[in-house]
TORRO-452387 format. One record per residue: residue in one letter; z, y, x of N, C-alpha, C, CB in turn. Coordinates in steps of 0.2 Angstrom, whole numbers, plus 5000, padded with zeros to 4 digits. Glycine has a CB too. Example, Ala and Ser with C-alpha at 12.3 -4.5 7.8 and 13.67 -1.06 7.14 Angstrom:
A503949725066503949785062503949845066504549785057/S503549895064503649955068503950005064502949975070/
***
This chain:
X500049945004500050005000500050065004500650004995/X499750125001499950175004500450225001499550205005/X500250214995501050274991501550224991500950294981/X502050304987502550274988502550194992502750264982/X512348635044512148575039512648565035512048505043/X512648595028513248585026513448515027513348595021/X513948465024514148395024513548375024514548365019/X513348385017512548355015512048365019512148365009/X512148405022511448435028511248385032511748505033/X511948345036511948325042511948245041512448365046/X512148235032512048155031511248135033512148135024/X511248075035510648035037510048065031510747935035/X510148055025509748085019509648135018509848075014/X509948205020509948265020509548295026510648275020/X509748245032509448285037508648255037509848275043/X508548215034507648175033507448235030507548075028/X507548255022507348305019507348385023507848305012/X508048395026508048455029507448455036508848475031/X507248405040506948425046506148405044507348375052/X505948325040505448305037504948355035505648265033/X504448395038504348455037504448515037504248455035/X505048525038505548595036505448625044506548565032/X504748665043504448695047504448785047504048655046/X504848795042504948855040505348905045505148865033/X505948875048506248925053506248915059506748935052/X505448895063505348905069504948935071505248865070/X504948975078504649005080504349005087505049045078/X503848975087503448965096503549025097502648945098/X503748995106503549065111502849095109503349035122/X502849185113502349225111501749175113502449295114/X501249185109500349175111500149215117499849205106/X499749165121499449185127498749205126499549125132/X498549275125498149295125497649315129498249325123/X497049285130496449295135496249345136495949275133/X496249405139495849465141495249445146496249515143/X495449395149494749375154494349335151494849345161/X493949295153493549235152493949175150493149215157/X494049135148494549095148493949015152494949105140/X494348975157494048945159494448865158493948975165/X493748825156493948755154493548715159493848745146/X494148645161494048605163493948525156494448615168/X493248515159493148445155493448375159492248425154/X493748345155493848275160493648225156494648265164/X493248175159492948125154492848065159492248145149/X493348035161493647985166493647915161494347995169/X493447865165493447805161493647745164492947795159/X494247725160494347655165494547615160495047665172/X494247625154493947555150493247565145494647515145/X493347575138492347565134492247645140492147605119/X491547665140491247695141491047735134490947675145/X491047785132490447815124489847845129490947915118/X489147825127488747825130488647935127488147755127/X489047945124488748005121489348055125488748015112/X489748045131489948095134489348135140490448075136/X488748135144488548175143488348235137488148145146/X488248215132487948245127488548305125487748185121/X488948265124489748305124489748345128490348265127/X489648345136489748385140489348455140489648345146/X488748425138488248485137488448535133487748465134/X488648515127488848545120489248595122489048485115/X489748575126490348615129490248665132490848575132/X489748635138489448685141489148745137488948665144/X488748735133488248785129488648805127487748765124/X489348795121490048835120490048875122490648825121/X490348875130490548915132490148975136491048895134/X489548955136489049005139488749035133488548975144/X488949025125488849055120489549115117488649005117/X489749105121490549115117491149145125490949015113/X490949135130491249185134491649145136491549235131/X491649085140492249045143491649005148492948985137/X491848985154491848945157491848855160491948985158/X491448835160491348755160491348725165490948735157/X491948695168491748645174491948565171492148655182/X491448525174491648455170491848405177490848415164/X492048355175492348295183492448245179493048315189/X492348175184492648135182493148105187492248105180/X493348165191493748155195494348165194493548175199/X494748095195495648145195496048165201496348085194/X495748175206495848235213496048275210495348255218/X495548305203495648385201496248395198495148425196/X496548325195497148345194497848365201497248285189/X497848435202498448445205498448515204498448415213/X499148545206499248605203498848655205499848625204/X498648685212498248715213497548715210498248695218/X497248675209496748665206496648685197496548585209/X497248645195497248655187497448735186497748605183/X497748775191498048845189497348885186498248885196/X496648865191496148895188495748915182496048885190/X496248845176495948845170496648865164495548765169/X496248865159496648895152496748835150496248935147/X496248785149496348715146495948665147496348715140/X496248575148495848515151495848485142496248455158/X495148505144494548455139494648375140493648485142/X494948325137495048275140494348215134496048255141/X493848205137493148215132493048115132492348295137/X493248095126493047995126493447985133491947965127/X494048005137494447965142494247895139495347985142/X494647865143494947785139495247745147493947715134/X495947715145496247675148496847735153495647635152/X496747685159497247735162497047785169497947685165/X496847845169496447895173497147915176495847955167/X497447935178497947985182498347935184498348055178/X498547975194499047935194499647965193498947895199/X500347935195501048005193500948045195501848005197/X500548055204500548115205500048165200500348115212/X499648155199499248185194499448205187498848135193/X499848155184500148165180500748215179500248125178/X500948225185501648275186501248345186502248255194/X500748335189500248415189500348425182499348425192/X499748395179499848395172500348425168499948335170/X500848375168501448395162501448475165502448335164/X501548495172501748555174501148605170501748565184/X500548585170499948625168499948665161499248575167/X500448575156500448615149501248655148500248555142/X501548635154502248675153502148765153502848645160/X501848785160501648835161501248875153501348815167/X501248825150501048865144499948865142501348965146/X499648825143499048815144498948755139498848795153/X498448735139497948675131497748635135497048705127/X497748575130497148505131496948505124497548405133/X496348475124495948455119495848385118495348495120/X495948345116495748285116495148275112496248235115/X494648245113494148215109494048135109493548255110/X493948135103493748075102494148005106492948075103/X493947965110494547925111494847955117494347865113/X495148015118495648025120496148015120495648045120/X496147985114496747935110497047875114496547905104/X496347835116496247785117496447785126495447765114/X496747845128497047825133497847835136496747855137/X497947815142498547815146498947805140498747875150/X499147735140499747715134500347695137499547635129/X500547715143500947695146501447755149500647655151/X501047825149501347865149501647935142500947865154/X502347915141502647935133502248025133503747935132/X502248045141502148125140501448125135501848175148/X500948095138500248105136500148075129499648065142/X500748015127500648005121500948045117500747955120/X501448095117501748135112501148205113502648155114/X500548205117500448245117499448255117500948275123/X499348195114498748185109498948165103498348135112/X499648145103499748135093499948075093498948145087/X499448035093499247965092499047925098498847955088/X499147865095498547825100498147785096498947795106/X497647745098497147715095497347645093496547705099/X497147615088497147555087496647515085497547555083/X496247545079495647515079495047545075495747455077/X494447515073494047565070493647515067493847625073/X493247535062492647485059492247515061492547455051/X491547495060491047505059490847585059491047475055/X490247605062490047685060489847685051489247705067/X489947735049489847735042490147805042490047675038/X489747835035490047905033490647875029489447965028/X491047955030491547965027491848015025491747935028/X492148015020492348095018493048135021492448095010/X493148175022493548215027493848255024493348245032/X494448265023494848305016495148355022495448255010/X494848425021495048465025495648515023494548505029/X496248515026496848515024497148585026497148465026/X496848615031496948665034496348725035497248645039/X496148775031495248805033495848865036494448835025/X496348885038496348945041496148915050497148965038/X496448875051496148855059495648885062495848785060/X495548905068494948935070494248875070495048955078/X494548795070494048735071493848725065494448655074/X494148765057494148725052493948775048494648685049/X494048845049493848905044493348905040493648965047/X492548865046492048875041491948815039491548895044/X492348785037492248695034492348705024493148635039/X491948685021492348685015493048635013491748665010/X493248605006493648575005493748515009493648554999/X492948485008492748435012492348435012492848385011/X491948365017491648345021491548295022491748365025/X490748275020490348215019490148205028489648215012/X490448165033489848155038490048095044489748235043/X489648055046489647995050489848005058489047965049/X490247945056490747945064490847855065491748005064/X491147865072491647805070492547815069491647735075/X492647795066493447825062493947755064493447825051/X494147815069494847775073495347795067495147825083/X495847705065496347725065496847715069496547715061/X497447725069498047755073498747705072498147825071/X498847675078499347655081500147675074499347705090/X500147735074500347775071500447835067500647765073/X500547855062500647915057500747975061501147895052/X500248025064500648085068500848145063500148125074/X500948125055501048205054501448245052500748225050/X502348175054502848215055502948285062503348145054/X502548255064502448285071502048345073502348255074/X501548345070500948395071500548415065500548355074/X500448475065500048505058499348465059499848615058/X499348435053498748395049498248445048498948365042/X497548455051497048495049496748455046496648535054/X496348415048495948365040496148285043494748365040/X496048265037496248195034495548155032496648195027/X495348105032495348045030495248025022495848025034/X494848005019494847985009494547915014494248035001/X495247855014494947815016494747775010495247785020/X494647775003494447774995493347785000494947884990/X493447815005492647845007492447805011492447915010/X492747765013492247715015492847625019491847765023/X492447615022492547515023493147515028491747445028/X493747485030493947495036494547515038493447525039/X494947585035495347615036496147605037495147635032/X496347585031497047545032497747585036496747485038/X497747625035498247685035498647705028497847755038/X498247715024498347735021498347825018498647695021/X498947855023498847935023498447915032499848015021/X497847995031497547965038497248005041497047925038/X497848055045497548135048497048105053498248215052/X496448125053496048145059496048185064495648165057/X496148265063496148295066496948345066495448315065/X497048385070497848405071497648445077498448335073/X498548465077498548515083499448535082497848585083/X499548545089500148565090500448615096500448505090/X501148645096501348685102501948625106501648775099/X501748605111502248575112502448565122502148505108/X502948545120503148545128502748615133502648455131/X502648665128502848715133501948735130503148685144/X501548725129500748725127500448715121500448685131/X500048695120499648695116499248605116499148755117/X499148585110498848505111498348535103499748425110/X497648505105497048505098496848425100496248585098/X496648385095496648335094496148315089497248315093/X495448305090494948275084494648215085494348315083/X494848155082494548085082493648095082494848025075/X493248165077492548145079492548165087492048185075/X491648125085491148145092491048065097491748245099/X491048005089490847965095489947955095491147905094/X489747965091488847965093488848025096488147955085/X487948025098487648075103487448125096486848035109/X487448095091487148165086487748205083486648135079/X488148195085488848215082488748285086489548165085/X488448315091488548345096488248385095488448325101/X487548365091487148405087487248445081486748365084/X487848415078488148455072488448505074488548415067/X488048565070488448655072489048635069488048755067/X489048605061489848595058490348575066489848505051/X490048525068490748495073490648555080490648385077/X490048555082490148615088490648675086489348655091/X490648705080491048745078491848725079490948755072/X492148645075492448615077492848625085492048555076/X492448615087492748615095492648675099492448555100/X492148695095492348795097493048805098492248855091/X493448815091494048835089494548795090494048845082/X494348735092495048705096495148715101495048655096/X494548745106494748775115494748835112494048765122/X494748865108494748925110495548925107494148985108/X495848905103496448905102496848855105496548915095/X496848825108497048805113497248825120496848775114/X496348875122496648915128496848985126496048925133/X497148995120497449055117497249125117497949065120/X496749125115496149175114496149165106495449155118/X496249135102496249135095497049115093495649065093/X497149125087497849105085497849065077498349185085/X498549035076498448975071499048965069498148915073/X499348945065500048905065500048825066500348915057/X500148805070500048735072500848705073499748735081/X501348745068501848685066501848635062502348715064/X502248565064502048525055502348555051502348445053/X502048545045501848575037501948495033500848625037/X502448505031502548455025502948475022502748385026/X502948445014503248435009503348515003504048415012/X502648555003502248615000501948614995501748645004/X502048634990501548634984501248684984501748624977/X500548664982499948734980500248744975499148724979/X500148834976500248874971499548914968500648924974/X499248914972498248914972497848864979497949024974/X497548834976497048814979496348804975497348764984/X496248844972495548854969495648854963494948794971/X496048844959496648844951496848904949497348814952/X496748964948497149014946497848994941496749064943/X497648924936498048914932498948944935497948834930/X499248954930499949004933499949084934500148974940/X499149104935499249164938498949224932498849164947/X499149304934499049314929499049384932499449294924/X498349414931498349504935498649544930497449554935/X498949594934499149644932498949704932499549634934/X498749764932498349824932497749804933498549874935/X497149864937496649884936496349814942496649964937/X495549824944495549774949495449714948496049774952/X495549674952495549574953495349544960494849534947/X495249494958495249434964494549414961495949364966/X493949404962493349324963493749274966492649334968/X493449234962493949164964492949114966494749104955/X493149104973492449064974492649014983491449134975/X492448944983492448924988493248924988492148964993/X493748924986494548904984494748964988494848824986/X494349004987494549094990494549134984493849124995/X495149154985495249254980495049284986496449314976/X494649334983494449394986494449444982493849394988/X494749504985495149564980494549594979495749634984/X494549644974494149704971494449744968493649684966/X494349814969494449854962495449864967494449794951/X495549914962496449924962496749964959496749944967/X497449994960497749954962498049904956498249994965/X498249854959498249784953498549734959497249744949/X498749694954499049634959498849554954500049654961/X498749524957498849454955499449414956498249424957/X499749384950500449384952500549314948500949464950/X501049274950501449204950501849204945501949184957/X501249204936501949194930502149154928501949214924/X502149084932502249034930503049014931501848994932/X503349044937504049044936504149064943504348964935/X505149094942505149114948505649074954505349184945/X505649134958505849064965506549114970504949044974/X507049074973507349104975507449084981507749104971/X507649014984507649004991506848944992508548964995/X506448984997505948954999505548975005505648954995/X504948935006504448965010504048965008504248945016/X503649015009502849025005502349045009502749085000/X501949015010501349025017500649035011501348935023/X500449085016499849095012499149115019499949185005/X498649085018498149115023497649145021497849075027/X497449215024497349285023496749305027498049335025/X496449335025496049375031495649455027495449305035/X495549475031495349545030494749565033495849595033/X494349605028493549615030493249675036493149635023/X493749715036493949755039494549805041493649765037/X494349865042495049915040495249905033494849995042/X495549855032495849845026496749855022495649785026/X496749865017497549855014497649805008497849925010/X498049755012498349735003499149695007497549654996/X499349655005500049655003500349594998500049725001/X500949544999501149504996501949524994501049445000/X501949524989502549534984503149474985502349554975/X503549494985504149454982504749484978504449424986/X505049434975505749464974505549524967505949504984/X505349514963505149554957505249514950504449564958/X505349554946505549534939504549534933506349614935/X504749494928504049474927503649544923504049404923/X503149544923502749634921502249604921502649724926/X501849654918501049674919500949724922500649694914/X501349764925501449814930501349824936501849824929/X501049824940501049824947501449884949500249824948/X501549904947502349954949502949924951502549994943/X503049884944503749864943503849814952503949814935/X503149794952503249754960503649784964502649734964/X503249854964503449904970504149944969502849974971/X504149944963504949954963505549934962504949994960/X505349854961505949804960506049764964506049774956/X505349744968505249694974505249724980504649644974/X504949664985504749694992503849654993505449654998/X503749734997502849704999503049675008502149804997/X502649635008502549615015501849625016502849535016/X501749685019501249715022500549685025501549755026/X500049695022499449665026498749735028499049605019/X498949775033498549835035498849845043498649895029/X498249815050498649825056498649895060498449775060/X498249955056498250035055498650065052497850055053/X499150045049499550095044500050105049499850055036/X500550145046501050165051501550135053501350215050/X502150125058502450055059502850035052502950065067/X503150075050503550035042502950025037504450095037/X502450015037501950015034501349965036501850075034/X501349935042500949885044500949825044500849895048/X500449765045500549705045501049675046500249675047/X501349635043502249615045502649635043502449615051/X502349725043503049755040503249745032503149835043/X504049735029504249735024504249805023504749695024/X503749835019503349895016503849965015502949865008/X504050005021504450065021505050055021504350105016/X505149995021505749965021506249955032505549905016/X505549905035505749885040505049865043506249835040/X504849895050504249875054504349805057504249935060/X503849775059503749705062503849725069503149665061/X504049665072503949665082503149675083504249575086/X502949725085502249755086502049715091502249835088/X502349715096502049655103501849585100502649645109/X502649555096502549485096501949485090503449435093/X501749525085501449545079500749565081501849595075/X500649585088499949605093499649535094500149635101/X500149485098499849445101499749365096500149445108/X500149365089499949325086499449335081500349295084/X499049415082498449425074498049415076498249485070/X497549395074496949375074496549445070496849305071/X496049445072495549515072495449515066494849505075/X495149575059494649595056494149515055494349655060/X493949485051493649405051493449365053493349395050/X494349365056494649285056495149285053494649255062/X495449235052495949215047496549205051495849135043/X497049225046497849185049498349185040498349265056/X498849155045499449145042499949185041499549095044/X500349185035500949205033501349155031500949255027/X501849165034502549135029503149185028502949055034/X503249185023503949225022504449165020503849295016/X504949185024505449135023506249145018505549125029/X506249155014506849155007507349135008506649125001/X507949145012508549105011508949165008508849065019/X509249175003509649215000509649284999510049195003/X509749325003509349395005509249405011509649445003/X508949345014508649365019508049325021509049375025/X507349385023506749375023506649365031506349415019/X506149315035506049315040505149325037506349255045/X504749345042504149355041503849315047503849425039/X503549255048503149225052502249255052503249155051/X502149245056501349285057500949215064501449405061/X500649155060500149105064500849075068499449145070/X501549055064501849045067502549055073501449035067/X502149145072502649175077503049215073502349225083/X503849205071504149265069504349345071504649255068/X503749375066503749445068504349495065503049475065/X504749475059505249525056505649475055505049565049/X506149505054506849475050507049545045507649455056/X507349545041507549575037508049545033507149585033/X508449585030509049575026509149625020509549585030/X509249595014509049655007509949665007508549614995/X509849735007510749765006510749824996510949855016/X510049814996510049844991510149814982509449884993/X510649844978510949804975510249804969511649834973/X510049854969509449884964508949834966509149984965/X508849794971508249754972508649684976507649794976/X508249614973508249564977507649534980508549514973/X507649454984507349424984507149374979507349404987/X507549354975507249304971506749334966507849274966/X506449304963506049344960505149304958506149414965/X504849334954504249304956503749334961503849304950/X503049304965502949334968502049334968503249334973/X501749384971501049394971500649434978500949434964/X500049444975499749464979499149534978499549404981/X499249564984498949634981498049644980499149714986/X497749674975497049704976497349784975496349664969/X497149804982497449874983496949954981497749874992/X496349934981496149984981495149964982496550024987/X494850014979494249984981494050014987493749994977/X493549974991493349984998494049915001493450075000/X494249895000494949855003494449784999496049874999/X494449735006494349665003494749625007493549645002/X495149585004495749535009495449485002496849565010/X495649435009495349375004496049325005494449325006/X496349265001496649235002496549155001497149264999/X496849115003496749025002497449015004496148975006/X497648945000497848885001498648935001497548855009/X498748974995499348994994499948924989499249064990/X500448924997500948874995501648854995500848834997/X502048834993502648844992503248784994502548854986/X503848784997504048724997504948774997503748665005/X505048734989505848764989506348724994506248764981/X506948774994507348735000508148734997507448795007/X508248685000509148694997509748755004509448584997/X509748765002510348825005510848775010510948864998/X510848805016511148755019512048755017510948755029/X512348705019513148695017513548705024513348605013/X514148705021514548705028514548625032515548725027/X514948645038514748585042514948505042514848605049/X514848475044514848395047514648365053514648345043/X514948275055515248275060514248255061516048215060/X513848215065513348185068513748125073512948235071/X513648085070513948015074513447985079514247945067/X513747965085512947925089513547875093512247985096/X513147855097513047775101513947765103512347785111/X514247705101514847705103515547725098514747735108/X515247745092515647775087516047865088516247715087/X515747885094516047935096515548015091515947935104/X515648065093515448115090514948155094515948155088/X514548205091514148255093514348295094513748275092/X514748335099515248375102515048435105515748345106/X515048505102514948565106515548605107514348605103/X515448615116516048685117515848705120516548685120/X515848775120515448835123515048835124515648865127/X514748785129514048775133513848725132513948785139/X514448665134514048605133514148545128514148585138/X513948505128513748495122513848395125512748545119/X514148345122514348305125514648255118514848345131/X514648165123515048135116515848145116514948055115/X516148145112516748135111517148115104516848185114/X517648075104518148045102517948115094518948035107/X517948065087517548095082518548135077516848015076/X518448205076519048225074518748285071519548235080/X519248335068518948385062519148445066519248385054/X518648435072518848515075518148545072519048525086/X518248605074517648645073516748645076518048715074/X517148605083516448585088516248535084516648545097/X516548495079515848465078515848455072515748415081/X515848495069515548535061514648545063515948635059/X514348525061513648525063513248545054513548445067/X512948615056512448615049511748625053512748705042/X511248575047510548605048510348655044510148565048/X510148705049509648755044508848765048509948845044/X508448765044507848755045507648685050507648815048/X507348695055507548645063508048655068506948645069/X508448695067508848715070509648665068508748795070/X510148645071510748615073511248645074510648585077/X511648685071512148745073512648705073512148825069/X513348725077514148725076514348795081514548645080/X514948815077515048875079514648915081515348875082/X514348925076513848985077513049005083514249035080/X513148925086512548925092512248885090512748905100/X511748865094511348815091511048775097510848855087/X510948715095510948645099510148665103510948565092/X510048655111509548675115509448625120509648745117/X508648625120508448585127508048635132507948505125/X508248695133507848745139507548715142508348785144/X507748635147507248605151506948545147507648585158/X506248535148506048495144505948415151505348535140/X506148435157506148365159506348285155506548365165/X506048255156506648205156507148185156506548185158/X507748195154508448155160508848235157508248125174/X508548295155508748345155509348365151508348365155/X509848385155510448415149510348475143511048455152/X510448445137510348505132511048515131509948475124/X511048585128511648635131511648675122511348715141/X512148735121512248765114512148845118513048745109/X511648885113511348945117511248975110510748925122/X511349065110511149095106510649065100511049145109/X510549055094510049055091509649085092510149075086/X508849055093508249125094507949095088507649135102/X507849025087507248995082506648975086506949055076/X506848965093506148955096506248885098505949015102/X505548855101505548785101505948735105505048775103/X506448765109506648725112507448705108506648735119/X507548745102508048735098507748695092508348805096/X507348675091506848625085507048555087505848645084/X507648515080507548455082507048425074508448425084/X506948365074506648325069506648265068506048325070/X506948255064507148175061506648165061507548155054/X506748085066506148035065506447975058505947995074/X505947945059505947885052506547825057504747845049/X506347815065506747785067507447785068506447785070/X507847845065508447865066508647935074508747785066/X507947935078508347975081508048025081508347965088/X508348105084508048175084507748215089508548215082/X507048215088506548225093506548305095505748195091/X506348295101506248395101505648395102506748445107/X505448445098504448445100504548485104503748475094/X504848515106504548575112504548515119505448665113/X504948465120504848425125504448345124505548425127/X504348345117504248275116504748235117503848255120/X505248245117505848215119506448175115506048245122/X506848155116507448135109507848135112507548075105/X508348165109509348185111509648095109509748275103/X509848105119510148035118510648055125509547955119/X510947995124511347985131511247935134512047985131/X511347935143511147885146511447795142511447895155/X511047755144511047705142511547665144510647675142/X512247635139512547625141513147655143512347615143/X513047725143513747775144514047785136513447865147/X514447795135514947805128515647825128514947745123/X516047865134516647875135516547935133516947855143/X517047945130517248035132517048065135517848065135/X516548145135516248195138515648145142516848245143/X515448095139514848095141514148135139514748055140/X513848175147513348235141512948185139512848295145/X512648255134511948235131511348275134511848235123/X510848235132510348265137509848245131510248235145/X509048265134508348225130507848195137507648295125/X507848135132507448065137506948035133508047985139/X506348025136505847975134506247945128505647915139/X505647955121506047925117505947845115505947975111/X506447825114506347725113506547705106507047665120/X507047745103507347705096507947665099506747665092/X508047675105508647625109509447665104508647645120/X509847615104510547645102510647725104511047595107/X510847695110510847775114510447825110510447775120/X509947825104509547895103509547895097508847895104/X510247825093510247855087510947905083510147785083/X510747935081511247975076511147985067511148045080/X511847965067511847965060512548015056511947865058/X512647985051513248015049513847975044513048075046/X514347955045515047925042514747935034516047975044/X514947865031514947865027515247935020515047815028/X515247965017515448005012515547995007515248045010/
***
């Protein structure tokens, strides 16, 4: 505009619901933004099938990036893996690998390559390698298991805000061979498209992401099972594909790449529920609103919401304005929004309490962190605003740009919410607006692990010990985060063997743990799981994150209630 964990938190059941998606209060380190060329290394080493279509691959990549302003060297050499040598690139293209290409030494460059904050890409059987090492496998997703026959099939694309998927419709009719997977990755990684294995012979997963991508262990991970034929390479659909996954990989583009589970569409090509309010509108075409006319708003009468996340992907045609409401009582008014809710600002020219991110004259966004995760004038990104009580965080592709807190009695958050058509000459378009309510976290409880002892924090460290009702081990979850006494549960070093410690709250990744289905809690920022050495169970034994196994040692639960 221009005018005017409690108990239940930390039970076994509580904490599956609270972590199992519950991707709403995290916050990766800032984005690493390209102002040079950004330079990619292909590696397409083979030490078991060969795909006859990695020349063709190689080409393709090439033309990329001599179309598009990055640089291409390709090898099938693992010499290049060492630090010196990888410094020179943004991101390793790891293009039909298969078996086991690197050796430790090699692979310790590596891990350092994506710690420092840099991309891999994996294509196609990328999957299908080094199964021996847990880094490389937390950090393609999956791994291979098997595949039928080449045959089309349909691709249910789950995510069009992506730089790889923007220009993709719902779906996608096209032939490959369709790896499935070892295992399910999408407790772990945002799902971009899936699999209708309903579309063809073979499948046997049942849910069956394809493609993905994640921030982890300090970098960036993009992951697409196509590109096993030579004509795969041919298709602009998939060259685009693997545009947007190097380029947001080597951090020149931006994306939310946290997992995303457990969301209902609020719109995705349906208006049903929704209802304009003043002058104006949205065209609804391609499962896109696109604004027109103003001021007006299209707004959510179907019911209202009080603690949630709501992610919507956005993009703007130009020097543009419009804006997402919350926190408003129900009208036909597009006023009453402005004067009984809050606007979360979509204009990155307007003044600072007035611009993208910012909660609208109320409070500016972090301009730097809010710089380096927008994406330009047409290209897309993400919002989430996050609803706990009266207090709003605003994520922008993932990164939290605001926090806010409503002190004002005359206005809340709860409320219904919508979206602006502000004016004519303003065209913002929106998709894939969605919703996942939350439960309010409770006060704390104990987290029982290996030995019958407790999950114990004091001041700094963080250790087992003998299970009693002190206050160290009151544990609540909120969002991914693990708090007692006011700190929150951290792995700073993502080595192996490494002590996790209790450190201010930030919301950033090395404070995100995630119930697995196997009982233990992983940290994506390391790939790792909070355990203690094997075997140790005395008093003030630390804890640390180790290669994860599902061994005793990595399970944590909670005393019957």
């Amino acid at each position: 505009m221009t005018n005017a964990m409690g108990r239940a938190a930390v039970i076994l059941t509580a904490l599956v619901t609270t972590f199992a998606g519950a991707t709403a209060a995290c916050a990766d380190p800032l984005p690493q933004r390209q102002d040079d060329p950004a330079a990619v290394l292909v590696f397409s080493k083979t030490a078991g099938f060969r795909h006859d279509s990695i020349p063709t691959g190689i080409q393709a990549i090439r033309d990329l990036g001599a179309a598009n302003n990055f640089t291409v060297e390709a090898t099938e050499d693992a010499g290049a893996f060492t630090p010196a040598n990888l410094d020179r690139f943004d991101t390793v293209v790891f293009l039909s690998t298969t078996g086991d290409v690197l050796n430790a030494t090699q692979q310790a460059a590596f891990e350092a390559f994506i710690g420092s904050g840099k991309g891999y890409v994996g294509i196609h059987a990328a999957a299908d390698t080094e199964y021996d090492w847990p880094f490389y496998g937390n950090l393609v997703g999956a791994y291979f298991q098997r595949h039928p026959a080449i045959q089309p099939a349909r691709v249910v694309v789950e995510d069009r805000a992506h730089p790889a998927t923007a220009h993709l419709g719902p779906q996608w009719t096209r032939t490959d061979e369709w790896y499935s997977f070892r295992a399910n990755p999408r407790a772990n990684v945002h799902v971009l498209a899936s699999l209708d294995e309903s579309s063809y012979s073979g499948g046997g997963m049942g849910d069956h992401p394809i493609m993905w991508c994640q921030n982890i262990a300090g970098g960036r991970s993009f992951y697409t099972g196509f590109g096993h034929t030579n004509e795969s390479y041919a298709d602009p659909a998939l060259r685009q594909v693997l545009l947007g996954g190097i380029q947001w990989a080597a951090g020149s583009k931006q994306a939310d790449c946290r997992p995303e589970n457990g969301y209902t569409a609020l719109y995705d090509g349906s208006t049903t529920g929704w209802s304009q309010a003043g002058p104006g509108g949205f065209s609804n075409a391609d499962n896109t609103l696109t604004s027109f006319g103003g001021m007006g708003m299209l707004w959510y009468d179907a019911r209202q919401f009080s603690s949630y996340s709501l992610k919507a992907d956005w993009r703007l045609a130009g020097d543009d304005n419009s804006g997402i409401f919350v926190g408003f009582p129900p009208s036909d008014d597009p006023w009453s929004a402005v004067n009984n809710g809050y606007e979360i600002q979509i204009d990155a020219t307007d003044a600072p309490d007035r611009t993208t991110g910012a909660v609208y004259s109320f409070k500016g966004p972090d301009t730097a962190a809010r710089d380096a995760a927008l994406n330009p004038p047409g290209q897309w990104n993400t919002f989430e605003l996050l609803v706990e009580g009266e207090r709003l965080q605003v994520f922008l592709n993932g990164i939290r740009i605001n926090d806010f807190t409503n002190t004002d009695p005359a206005r809340g958050l709860a409320g219904h919410i919508g979206i602006q058509n502000h004016g004519d000459g303003d065209e913002v378009a929106f998709r894939d607006i969605r919703i996942k309510e939350l439960t309010p976290p409770q006060t704390g409880g104990p987290i029982l692990g290996v030995g019958g002892r407790c999950l114990d924090g004091t001041d700094t460290a963080v250790q087992l010990w003998s299970c009693n009702a002190n206050t160290s081990q009151r544990w609540s979850a909120q969002g991914q985060t693990l708090r007692v006494d006011g700190k929150c549960l951290a792995a700073p070093v993502t080595a192996n063997g490494a002590r996790v410690t209790l450190a201010a709250c930030d919301d950033n990744g090395p404070q995100h743990w995630v119930r697995q289905a196997d009982g233990t809690l992983k940290n994506p920022a390391s790939g790792r799981c909070l355990s203690v050495l094997p075997g140790t169970t005395r008093n003030g034994t630390p804890v640390r994150i180790l290669d994860c196994t599902a061994g005793p040692h990595q399970l944590w639960t909670s005393p019957t209630v």
